[in-house]
C-alpha positions in Angstrom: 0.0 0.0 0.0 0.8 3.9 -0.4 0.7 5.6 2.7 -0.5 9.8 2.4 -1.0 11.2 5.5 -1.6 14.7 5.9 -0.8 15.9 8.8 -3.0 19.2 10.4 -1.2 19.6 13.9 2.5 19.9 13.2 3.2 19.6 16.9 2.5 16.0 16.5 5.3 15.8 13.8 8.5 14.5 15.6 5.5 12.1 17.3 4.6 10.1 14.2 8.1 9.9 12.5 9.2 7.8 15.5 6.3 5.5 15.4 6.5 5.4 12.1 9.8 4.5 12.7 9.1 1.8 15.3 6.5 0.5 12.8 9.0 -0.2 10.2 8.2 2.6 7.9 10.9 3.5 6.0 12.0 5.8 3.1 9.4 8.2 3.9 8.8 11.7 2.2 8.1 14.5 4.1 6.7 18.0 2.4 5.5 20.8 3.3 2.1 22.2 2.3 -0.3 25.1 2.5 -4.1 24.2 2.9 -6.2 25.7 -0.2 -8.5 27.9 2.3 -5.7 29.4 3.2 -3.6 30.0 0.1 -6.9 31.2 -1.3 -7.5 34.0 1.5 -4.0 35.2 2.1 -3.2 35.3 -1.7 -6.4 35.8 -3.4 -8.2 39.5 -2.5 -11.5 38.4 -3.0 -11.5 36.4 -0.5 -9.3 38.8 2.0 -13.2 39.4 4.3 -12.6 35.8 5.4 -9.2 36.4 6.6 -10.6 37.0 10.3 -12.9 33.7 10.9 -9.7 32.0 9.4 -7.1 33.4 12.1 -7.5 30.9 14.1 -6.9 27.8 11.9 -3.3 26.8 10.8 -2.9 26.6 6.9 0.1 25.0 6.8 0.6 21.1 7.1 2.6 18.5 6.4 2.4 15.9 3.6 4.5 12.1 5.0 3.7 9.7 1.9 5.6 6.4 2.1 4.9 2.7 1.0 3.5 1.2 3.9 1.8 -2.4 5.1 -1.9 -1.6 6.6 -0.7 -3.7 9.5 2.5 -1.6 9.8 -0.2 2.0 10.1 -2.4 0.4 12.8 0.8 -0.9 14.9 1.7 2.8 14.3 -1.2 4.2 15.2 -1.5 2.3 18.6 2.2 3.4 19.5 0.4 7.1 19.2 -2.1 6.0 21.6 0.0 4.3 23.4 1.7 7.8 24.0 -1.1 9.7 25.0 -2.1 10.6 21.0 -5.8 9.6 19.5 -4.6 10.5 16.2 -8.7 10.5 15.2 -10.3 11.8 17.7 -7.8 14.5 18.1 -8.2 15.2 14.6 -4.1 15.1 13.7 -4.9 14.5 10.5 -5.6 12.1 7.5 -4.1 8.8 6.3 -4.7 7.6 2.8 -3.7 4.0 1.6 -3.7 3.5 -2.0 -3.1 0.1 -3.3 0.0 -0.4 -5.3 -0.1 -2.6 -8.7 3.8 -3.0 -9.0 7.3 -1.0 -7.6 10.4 -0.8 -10.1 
């Protein structure tokens, strides 16, 4: 499987890389994003009104996509909770797991 997880609370970050880790997750990618609500308020003046309700929200996340077993993401997701973390309830942020046909 392809592992994207998007990751809203960069506090978190140094968290997940070491479970990850401990899982077995390896050659991951880590990048750096802006959410679209906020590029589009901050860089778009038709939306600048919006800028105030949006204050309070961070726009910038990070992207961790690697290749990744879905038994290796649950063993890393109960080393989070094992820590203290509910990376759901908490809202933390998003993992995606695409199936992959074939790796050259």
């Amino acid at each position: 499987m392809y592992m994207i997880l998007n990751l809203f609370k960069e506090k978190y970050l140094d968290d997940i890389l070491m479970a990850m880790t401990e899982a077995g997750i390896e050659d991951t990618i880590v990048l750096s994003g802006e959410s679209l609500g906020h590029k589009l308020i901050f860089d778009n003046p038709i939306f600048a009104g919006f800028r105030t309700s949006y204050s309070n929200q961070k726009g910038y996340t990070r992207v961790i996509m690697a290749v990744a077993e879905s038994d290796q993401v649950d063993f890393m997701l109960e080393e989070l909770a094992n820590s203290g973390m509910n990376f759901k309830k908490d809202e933390i942020g998003q993992i995606i797991l695409l199936p992959i046909s074939k790796i050259y």
